[in-house]
Phi, psi and omega in degrees: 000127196252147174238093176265138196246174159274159181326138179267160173230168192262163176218143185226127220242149162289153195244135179295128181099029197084156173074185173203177235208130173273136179273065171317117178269139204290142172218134191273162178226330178200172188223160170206129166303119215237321187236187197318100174257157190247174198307220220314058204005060149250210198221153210216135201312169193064030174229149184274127144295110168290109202260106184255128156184192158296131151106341171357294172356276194283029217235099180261304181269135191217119175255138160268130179279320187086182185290321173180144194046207226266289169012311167237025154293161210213142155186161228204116185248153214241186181215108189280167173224000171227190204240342206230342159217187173200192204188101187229132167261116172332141146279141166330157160104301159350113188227185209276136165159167179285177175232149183230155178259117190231136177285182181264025193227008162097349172285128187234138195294165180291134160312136185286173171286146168303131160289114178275152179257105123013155156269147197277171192280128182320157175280185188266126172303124177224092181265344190218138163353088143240160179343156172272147158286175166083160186290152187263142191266141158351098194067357181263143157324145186267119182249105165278137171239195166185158190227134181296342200217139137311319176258157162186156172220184208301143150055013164300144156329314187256111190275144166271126213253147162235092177285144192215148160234119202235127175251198181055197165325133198270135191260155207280282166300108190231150180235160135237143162273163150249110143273167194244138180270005173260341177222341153105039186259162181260110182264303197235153173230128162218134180291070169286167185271157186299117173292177188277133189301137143118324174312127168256153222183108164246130177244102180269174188232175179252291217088031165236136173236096185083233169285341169287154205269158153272178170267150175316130185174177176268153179212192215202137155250161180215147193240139160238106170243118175279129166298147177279020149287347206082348155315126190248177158217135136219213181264349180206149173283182184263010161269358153259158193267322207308307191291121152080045192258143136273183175226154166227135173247186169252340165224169184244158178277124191288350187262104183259073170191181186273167206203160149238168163266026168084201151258184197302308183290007155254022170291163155320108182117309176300171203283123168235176184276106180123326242174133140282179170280130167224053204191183183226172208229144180223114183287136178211187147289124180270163195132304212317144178270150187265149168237139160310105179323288181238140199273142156162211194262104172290162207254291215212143176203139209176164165220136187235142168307345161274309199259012169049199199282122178218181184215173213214132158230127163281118182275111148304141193049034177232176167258009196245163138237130189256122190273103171268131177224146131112027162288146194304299186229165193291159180291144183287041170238177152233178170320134163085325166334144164261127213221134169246147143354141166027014170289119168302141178240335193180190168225150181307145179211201186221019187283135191092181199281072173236137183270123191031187091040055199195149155289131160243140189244160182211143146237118182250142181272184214266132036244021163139172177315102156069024182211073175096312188291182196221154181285189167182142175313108180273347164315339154331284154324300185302282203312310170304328180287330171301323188290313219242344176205000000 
């Protein structure tokens, strides 16, 4: 996969005692799949890249940018040994969008053209109660766990739940963990109360941690139960990930049937009368059922002689908003309804000023739809969200 960047430039920083010191700024030229790789070596988180370009040397860092803004970006730190390549491995989490390369003094290369990313390979489904594996201690509790889902996303309705049976010695003490699978740290804890032997005890997530949303990425629950000797068990050791693992995502792709994305006159930008497009048009059957990309507050519900029946959702824990136009009957919400991750809003139609069958999509950045904000290409997004649901 050849990547072309623009010409690098230089930057230049102070210097002690006065004056300043010229900096190379790193410039990428081409990226390749190099390790674990999916099938015609493209690429997918756990796979090593090879990053070829100038100025390398001094390349502490390799950011995945994602689709838009800060929010889903990733990044992975690396240790160059050349001045002309590195070698950097996808991080969970990672999603189609360009790479920049960053020193260790803060200089960061021009973004590549976007890398598509892959969704990463599923965790092993643990949907229903079984044994914990591995050897069992002396006197500590007996653990069945189970996690209900592999995928799951920010702010759905349907949470992803982590079921536990803790048998044997009634433990003084029961903890679950959230781990983060890219570095194995503890994002969330909770302390349930000690169940009755023999009893199951679920502990759900959202995919928030307080008011914030988490980042997209695979995570783990891990259960620790002490005996009141202090013998502990638990489902997994702590350097692993593996057991009771999901992927969270941030969005669901909103179109569930089969769909394309037009031709040039349905992107973003192109020439309509009067007005560009400022949205992107994704062709289905109408009848297709619609999702909310992302859960939040509808803004707006409504019908315009162009954009036929449509609906304004303000994305919780975001700066954006998202415009569904051209739906088949008005969405069953009003203003200030409350809307979750992948909750059907409505079905593709043709209502309003439309050439067939297709959702126009729209994302505006803060302070909103038609209040300020500005439209922005939501194909990115669509495409990326198209790889994982």
């Amino acid at each position: 996969m050849l990547v072309a960047a623009p010409p690098a430039a230089g930057q230049t920083s102070g210097a002690p005692g006065g004056g300043a010191t010229y900096t190379t700024k790193p410039k990428i030229t081409r990226v390749s799949c190099l390790r674990a790789c999916a099938s015609g070596k493209r690429v997918r988180p756990g796979s090593t890249l090879k990053i070829a370009g100038t100025g390398l040397f001094p390349v502490t860092e390799v950011v995945f940018r994602g689709a838009y803004g800060s929010s889903d970006d990733a990044d992975v730190s690396v240790r160059s040994g050349s001045d002309t390549r590195v070698h950097a491995r996808v991080p969970v989490g990672a999603v189609t969008g360009p790479v920049t390369a960053v020193t260790r003094d803060g200089v960061t290369s021009n973004p590549t053209s976007p890398i598509a990313i892959l969704a990463p390979a599923p965790p092993t489904p643990t949907t229903a109660l079984t044994p914990v594996p591995g050897p069992q201690v002396a006197g500590a509790p007996l653990l069945e766990t189970g996690t209900s889902r592999t995928k799951a996303y920010i702010d759905a309705r349907r949470a992803v739940t982590f079921s536990f049976r803790v048998s044997g010695p009634t433990p003084s003490s029961v903890t679950v963990e959230l781990l983060n699978a890219t570095d194995g740290s503890v994002v969330k804890t909770w302390t349930p109360q000690v169940p009755l032997s023999g009893a199951v005890q679920n502990v759900p997530w959202n995919g928030r941690l307080g008011p914030a949303a988490a980042l997209p990425g695979r995570y783990s629950f891990r259960l620790t139960a002490a005996a009141a000797d202090g013998v502990q068990a638990r489902n997994a050791q702590t350097t692993e990930v593996g057991r009771d693992s999901f992927d969270l995502y941030d969005h669901v792709f909103p179109v569930r049937a089969q769909h394309d994305f037009g031709g040039t006159g349905a992107g973003f930008g192109s020439g309509r009368s009067g007005h560009s497009h400022q949205g992107h048009d994704v062709f289905a059957k109408c009848g297709t059922r619609l999702l909310a990309a992302r859960g939040g507050r509808v803004r707006y519900r409504g019908y315009h002689a162009a954009a036929g029946n449509y609906l304004v959702i303000d994305g919780v824990g975001t700066d954006v908003d998202y415009a569904y136009m051209h739906m088949e009957a008005p969405a069953p919400f009003a203003a200030g309804d409350r809307v979750y991750t992948a909750q059907q809003i409505g079905t593709v139609g043709q209502t309003g000023n439309a050439r067939g069958c297709h959702l126009h999509f729209e994302m505006w950045d803060a302070p909103g739809w038609y209040d300020g904000g500005r439209p922005f290409d939501p194909l990115p997004s669509l495409t990326a969200w198209d790889f994982w649901s």
